[in-house]
C-alpha positions as CSV (number, residue, x, y, z in Angstrom):
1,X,87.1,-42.1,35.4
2,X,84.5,-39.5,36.5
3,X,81.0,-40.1,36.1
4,X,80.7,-37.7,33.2
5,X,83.4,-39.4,31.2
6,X,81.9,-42.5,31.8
7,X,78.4,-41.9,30.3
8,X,80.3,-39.6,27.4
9,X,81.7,-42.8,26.9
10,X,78.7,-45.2,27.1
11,X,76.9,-42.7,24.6
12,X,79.1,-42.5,21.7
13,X,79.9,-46.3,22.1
14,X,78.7,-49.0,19.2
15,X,77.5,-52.7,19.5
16,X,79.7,-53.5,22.4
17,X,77.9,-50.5,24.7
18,X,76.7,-53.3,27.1
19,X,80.2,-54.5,27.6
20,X,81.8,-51.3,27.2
21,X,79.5,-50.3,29.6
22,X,80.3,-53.4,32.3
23,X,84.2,-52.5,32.6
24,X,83.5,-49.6,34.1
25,X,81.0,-50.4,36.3
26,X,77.7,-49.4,35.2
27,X,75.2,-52.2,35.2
28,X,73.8,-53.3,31.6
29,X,70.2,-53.1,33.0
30,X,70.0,-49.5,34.4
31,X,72.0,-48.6,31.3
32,X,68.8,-49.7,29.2
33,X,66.5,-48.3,31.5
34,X,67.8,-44.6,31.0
35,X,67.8,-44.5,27.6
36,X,64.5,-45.7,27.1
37,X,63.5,-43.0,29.6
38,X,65.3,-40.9,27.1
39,X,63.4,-41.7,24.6
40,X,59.7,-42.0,25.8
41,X,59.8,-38.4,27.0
42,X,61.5,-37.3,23.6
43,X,58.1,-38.9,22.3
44,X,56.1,-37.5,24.9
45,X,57.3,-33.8,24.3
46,X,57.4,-34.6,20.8
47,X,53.4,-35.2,20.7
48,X,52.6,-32.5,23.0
49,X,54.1,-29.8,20.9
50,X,52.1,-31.4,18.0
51,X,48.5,-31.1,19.9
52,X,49.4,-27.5,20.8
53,X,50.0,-26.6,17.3
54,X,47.1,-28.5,16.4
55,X,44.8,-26.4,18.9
56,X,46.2,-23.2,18.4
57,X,46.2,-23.9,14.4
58,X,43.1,-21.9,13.4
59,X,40.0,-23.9,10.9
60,X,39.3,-23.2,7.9
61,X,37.0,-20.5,8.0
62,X,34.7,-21.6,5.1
63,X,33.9,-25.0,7.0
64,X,33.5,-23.9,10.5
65,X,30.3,-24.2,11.6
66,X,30.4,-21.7,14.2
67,X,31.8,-19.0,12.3
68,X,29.3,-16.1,11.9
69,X,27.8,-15.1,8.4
70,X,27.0,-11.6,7.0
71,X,23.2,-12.0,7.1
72,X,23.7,-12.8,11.4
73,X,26.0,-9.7,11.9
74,X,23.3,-7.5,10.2
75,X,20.6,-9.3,11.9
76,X,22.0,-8.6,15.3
77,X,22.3,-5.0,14.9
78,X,19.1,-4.7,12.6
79,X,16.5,-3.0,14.3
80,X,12.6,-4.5,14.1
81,X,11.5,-2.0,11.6
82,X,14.4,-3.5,9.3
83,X,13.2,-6.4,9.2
84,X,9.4,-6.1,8.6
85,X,10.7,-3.8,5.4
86,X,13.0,-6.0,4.1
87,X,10.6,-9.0,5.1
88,X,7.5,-6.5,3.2
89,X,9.6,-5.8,0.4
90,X,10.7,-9.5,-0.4
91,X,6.6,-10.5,-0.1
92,X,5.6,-7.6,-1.7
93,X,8.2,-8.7,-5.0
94,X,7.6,-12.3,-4.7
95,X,3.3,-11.6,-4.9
96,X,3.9,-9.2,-7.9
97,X,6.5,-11.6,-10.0
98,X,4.0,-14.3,-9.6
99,X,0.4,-13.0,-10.1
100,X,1.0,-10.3,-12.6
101,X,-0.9,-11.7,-15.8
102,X,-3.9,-12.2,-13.4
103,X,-3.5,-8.2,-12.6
104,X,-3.3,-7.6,-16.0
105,X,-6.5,-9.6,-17.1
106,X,-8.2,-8.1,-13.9
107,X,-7.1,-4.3,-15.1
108,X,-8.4,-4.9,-18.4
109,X,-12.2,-6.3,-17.2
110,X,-12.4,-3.2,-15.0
111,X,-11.6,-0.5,-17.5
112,X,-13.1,-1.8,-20.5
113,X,-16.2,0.2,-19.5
114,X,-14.8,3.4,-19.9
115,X,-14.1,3.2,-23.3
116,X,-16.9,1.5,-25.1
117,X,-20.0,2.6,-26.2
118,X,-23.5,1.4,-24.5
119,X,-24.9,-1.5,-26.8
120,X,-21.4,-2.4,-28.3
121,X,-19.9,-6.1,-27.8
122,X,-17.2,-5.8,-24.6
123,X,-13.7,-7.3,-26.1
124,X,-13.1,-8.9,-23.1
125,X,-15.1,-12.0,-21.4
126,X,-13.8,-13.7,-18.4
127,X,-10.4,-14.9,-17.2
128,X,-10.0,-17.6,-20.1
129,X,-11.8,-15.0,-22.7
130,X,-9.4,-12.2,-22.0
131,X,-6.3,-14.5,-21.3
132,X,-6.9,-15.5,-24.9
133,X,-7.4,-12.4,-26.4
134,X,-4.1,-10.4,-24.7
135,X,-2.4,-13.4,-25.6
136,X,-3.8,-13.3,-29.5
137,X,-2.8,-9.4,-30.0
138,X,-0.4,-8.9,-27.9
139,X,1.6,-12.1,-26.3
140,X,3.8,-12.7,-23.7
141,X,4.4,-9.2,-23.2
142,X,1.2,-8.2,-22.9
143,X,0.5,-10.2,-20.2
144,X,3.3,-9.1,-18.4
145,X,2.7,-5.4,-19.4
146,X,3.0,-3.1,-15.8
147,X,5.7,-5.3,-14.6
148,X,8.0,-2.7,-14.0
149,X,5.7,-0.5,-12.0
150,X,4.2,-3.3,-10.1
151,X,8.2,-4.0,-8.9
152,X,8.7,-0.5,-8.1
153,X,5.1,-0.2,-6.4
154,X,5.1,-3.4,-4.4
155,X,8.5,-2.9,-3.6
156,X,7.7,0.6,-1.3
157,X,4.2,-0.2,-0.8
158,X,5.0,-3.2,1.0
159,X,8.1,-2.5,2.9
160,X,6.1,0.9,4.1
161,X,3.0,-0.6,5.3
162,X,4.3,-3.3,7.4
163,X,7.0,-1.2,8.4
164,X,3.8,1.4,9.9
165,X,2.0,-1.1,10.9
166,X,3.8,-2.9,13.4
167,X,5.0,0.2,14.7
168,X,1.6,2.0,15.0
169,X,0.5,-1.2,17.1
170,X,3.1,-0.5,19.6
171,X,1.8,2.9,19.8
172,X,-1.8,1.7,19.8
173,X,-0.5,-0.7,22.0
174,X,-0.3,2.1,24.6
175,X,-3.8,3.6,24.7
176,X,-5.4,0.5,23.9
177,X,-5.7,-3.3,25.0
178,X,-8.1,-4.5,22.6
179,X,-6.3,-6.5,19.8
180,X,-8.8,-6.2,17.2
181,X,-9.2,-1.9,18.0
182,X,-5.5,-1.8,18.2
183,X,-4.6,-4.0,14.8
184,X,-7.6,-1.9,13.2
185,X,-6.4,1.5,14.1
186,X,-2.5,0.0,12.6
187,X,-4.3,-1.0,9.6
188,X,-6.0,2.2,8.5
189,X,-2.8,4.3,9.4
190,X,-0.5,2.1,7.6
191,X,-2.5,2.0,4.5
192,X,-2.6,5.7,4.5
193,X,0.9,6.0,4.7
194,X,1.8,3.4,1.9
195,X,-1.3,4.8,0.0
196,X,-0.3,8.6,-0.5
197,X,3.3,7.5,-0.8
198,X,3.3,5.1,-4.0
199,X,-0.3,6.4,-5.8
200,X,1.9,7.6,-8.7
201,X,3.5,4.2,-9.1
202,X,0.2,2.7,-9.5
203,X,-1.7,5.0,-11.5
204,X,1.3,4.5,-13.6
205,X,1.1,1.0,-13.7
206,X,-3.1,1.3,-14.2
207,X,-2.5,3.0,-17.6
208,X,0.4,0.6,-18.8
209,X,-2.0,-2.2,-18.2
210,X,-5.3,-1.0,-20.0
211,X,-3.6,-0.4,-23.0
212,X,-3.5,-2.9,-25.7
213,X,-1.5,-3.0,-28.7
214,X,-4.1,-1.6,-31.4
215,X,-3.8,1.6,-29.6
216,X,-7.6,1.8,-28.9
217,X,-7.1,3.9,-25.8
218,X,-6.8,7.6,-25.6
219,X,-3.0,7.0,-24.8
220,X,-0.1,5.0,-25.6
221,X,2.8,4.7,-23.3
222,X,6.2,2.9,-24.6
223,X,7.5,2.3,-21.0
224,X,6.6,3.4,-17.4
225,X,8.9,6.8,-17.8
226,X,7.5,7.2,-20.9
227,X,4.2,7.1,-19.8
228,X,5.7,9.6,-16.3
229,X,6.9,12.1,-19.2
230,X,3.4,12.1,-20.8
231,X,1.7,12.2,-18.0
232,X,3.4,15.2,-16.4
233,X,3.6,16.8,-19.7
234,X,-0.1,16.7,-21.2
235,X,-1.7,16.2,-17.5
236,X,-0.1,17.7,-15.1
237,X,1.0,16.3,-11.5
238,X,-2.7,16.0,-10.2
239,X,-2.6,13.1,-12.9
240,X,-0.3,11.3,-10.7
241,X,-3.0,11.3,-7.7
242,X,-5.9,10.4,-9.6
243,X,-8.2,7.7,-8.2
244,X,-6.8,8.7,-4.7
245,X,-10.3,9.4,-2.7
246,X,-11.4,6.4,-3.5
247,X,-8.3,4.4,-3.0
248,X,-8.2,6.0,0.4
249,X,-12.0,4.9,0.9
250,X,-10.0,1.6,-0.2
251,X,-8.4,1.8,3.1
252,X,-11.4,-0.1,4.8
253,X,-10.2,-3.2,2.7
254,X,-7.1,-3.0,4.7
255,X,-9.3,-2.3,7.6
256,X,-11.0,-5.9,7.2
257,X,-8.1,-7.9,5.9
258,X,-5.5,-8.0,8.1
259,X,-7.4,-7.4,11.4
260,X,-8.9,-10.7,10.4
261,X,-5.8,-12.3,9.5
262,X,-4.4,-11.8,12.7
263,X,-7.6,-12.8,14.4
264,X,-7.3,-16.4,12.4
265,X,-3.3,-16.9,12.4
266,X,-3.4,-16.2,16.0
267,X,-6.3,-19.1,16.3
268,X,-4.5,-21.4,13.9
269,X,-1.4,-21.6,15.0
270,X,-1.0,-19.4,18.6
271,X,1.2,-16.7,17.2
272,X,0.2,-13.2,15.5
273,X,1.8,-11.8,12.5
274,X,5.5,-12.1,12.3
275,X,5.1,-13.5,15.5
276,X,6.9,-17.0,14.8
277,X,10.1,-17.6,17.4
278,X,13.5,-17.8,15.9
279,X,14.6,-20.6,17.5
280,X,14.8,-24.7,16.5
281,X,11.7,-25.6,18.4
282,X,9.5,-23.4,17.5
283,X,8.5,-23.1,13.4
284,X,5.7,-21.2,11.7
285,X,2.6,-22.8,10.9
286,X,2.7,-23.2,7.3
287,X,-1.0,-24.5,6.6
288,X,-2.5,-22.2,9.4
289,X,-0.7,-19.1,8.1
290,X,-2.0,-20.5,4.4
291,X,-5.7,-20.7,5.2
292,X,-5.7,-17.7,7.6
293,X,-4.5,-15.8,4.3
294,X,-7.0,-17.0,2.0
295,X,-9.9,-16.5,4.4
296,X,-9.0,-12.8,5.5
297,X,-8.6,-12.0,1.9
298,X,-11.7,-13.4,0.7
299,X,-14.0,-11.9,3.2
300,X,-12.1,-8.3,2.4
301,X,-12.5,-8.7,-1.5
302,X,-16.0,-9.7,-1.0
303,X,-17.0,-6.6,1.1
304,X,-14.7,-3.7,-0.3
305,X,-14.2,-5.0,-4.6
306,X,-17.1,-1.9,-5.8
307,X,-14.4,0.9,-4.7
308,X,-11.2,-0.7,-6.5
309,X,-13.6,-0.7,-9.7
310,X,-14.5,3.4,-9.2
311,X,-11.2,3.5,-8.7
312,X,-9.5,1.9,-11.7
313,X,-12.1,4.1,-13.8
314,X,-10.8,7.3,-12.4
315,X,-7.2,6.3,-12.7
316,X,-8.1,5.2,-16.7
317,X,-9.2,8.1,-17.8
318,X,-7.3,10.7,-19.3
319,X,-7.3,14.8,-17.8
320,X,-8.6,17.5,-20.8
321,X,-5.5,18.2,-22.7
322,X,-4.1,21.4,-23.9
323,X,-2.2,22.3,-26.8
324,X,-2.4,20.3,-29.7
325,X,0.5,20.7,-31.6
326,X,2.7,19.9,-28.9
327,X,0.8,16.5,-27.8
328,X,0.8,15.3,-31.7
329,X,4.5,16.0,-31.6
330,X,4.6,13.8,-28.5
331,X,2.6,11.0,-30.2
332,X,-0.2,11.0,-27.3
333,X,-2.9,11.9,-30.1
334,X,-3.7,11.5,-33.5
335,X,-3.1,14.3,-36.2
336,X,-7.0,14.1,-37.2
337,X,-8.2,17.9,-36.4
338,X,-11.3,16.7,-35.5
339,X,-10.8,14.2,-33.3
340,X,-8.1,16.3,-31.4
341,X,-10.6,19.0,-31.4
342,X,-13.5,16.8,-29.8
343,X,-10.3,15.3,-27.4
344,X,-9.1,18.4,-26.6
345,X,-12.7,20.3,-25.5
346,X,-14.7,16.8,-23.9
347,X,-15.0,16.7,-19.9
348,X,-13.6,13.8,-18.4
349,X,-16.7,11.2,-17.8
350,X,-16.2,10.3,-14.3
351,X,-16.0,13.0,-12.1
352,X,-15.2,12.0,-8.4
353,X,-16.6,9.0,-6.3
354,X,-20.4,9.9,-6.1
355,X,-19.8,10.9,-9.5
356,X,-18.7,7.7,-11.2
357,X,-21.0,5.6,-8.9
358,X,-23.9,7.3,-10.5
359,X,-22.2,7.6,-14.4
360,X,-21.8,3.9,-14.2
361,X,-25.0,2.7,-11.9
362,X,-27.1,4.8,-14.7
363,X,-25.1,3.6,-17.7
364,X,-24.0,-0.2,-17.1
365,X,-25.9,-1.1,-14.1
366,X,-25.1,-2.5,-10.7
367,X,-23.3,-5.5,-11.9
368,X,-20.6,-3.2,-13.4
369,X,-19.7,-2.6,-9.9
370,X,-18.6,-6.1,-9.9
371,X,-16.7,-6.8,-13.1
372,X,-14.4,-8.6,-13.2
373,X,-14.5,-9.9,-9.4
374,X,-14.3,-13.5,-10.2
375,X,-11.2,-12.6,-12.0
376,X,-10.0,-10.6,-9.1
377,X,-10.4,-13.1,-6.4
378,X,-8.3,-15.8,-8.4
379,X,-5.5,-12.7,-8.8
380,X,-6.0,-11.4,-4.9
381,X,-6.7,-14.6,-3.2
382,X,-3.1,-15.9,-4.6
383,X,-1.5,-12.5,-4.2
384,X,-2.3,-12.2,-0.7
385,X,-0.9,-16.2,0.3
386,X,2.1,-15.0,-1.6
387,X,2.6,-12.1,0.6
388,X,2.2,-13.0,3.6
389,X,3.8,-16.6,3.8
390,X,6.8,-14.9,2.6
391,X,7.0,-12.3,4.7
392,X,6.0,-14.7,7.6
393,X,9.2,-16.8,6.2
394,X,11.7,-14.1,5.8
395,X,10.6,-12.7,9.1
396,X,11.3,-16.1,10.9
397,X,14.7,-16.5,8.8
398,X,15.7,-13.2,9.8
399,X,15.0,-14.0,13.6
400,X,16.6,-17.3,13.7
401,X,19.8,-15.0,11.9
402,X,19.9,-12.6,14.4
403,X,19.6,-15.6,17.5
404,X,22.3,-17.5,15.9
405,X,24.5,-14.4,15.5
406,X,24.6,-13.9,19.1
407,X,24.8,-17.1,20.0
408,X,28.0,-17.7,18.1
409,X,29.4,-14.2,18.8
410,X,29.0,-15.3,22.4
411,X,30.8,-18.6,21.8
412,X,33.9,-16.2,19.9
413,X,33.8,-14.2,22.7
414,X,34.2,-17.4,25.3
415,X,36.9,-19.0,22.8
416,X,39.1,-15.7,22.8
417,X,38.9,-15.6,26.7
418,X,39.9,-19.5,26.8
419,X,42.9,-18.6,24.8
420,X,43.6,-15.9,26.6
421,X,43.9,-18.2,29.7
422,X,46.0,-20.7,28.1
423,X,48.5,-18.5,26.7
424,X,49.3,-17.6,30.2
425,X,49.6,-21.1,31.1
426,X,52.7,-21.5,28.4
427,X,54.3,-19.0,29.1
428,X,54.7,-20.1,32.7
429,X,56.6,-23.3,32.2
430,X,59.0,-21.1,29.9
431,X,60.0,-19.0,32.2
432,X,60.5,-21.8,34.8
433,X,62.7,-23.4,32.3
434,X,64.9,-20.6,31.5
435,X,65.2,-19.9,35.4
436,X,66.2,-23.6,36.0
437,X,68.6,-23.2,32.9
């Protein structure tokens, strides 16, 4: 019997194999040997085959830690200016939210002068005093009355200005290498920019806020498109820009603030504005950036508060209106003919910076260029911390985004070339085994 038949026959042999297997010759022992060959190498191909599927198997995508999110593939291709105006716009939002009944109570101490009388009582006294009374007549509403302006102004006004200013330091940058001439220079042209661009927002918001519900102002807006409609209707768009000299003589509180804010963050903690690294070593200062926005804030309050009061009592007061009839049909004045007469023919009482300085110096004194400071330093001081240790966190999230992006599009990049390599390895043995076949 050939050597084929033979192990045809040992195969397909039952218990007696070992005996089977000695009457023809082939020793029990080597017989054992072989098959357990056999069979290890079944088990060996066997597990190999599993670990290849295993590897080339992709994960789940929702647990793998190294696959790359939405916010790190904008952040790689975001540009700088991106991110200070999304970083701007989230402070700007976050301040607003948070500190808008102490804006309201501030708006109210600083245009109560224009409508009373010399030698009347003033309605409102002091944070608690006006808290109380806004929160008597008019509620929760009323101190949240300008919300909707203040989102829509803080929103642009924010994302704008730091948008400007870090890019007019890079062009500063160029002429100049004094930090402090470079970030003051940033500071003025930025608030110019955001200034001009979002005054209408603010006078807006101005007029929504001095109102109270008994309707003792010479205007009463429903909403802040109600009070645009009115506005351009009865007023005119010069309305819009009221209180816009001053609030760009305002600029020199820019000017003082943020100078000095990089001045103290870079003492604090090393790094300027926005300056933190995006990377694990590296983390922003959260106690230097806090006091370095308190103190610049402060110090630009203390100097610059007299102009945001001329200013507020421009923006408060109402342009001569025309045509009666059609105002009374709007609901902006009462029907009484006399009244509407003595509206309709009065002058406005402030008339330009130098103007209201002198109206209210002569009328109220110096300390009316001051009302309501006290109130306006527990609204700013906050307002300002809010700001800028959001923006200082977005900014550093958005960094770290963009670093970890790359990072892990650099590790998809290396995987894909691995597997690239290794599916040339199996399809080598392949076609050995089909040319050995």
């Amino acid at each position: 019997m050939s050597n084929l038949e033979t192990q045809h026959h040992i195969s397909h042999s039952g218990p007696d194999s070992a005996s089977s297997a000695a009457e023809y010759g082939v020793p029990p022992t080597t017989l054992a040997d072989s098959v357990t060959e056999e069979l290890e190498e079944t088990e060996t191909a066997g597990h190999d085959i599993t670990e290849e599927k295993t590897d080339i198997a992709p994960a789940d995508p929702m647990q793998d830690p190294s696959r790359i999110t939405g916010l790190e593939r904008w952040a790689v291709q975001a540009s700088d200016s991106q991110f200070n105006a999304l970083a701007g716009a989230v402070g700007g939002l976050m301040s607003g939210v948070i500190t808008c009944p102490l804006d309201v109570i501030k708006t109210k101490l600083q245009a109560q002068g224009a409508g009373h009388h010399v030698g009347q009582p003033r309605m409102y006294n002091g944070l608690v005093g006006t808290a109380k009374v806004i929160w008597k007549h008019e509620g929760i509403r009323g101190m949240y009355r300008g919300l909707g302006p203040i989102i829509m102004g803080y929103l642009p006004t924010w994302a704008v200005w730091f948008t400007v200013y870090n890019k007019s330091k890079i062009w500063l940058g160029e002429y100049s290498d004094k930090p402090v001439a470079v970030n003051f220079g940033a500071s003025i042209i930025a608030g110019a920019s955001s200034t001009i661009a979002t005054n209408p927002i603010w006078v807006i918001k101005t007029r929504l806020m001095s109102q109270s519900a008994s309707h003792d102002t010479p205007w009463h807006y429903k909403s802040t498109f109600d009070a645009a409609r009115k506005m351009y209707t009865t007023e005119g768009i010069l309305a819009f820009y009221s209180g816009l000299t001053p609030a760009l003589l305002g600029l020199t509180h820019v000017a003082v603030q943020f100078p000095a804010y990089e001045f103290l963050k870079t003492k604090f903690t090393g790094q300027g504005m926005g300056g933190a690294a995006g990377d694990q070593n590296t983390k922003p200062s959260f106690m230097g950036t806090f006091a370095a926005s308190v103190l610049s804030k402060i110090l630009a309050s203390s100097a610059t508060y007299p102009h945001e009061v001329i200013r507020t009592r421009l923006q408060t007061q109402r342009k001569p209106m025309l045509e009666q009839e059609h105002l009374q049909g709007l609901g902006v004045v009462s029907k009484n003919g006399a009244e509407s007469k003595q509206l309709a023919t009065s002058l406005p009482k402030y008339r330009g910076v130098v103007g209201t300085f002198k109206t209210m110096l002569k009328e109220e004194g110096w300390r009316a260029f001051y009302a309501g400071m006290g109130t306006n330093m527990m609204r700013a001081v906050p307002a300002a911390t809010v700001t800028m240790l959001t923006y200082e966190y977005v900014m550093n999230h958005l960094k770290q985004a963009r670093q970890h992006g790359k990072e892990k599009l650099a590790k998809v990049a290396e995987v894909a070339a691995v597997k690239a390599e290794s599916g040339e390895r199996l399809e080598r043995p392949e076609i050995s085994s089909s040319t050995s076949s």
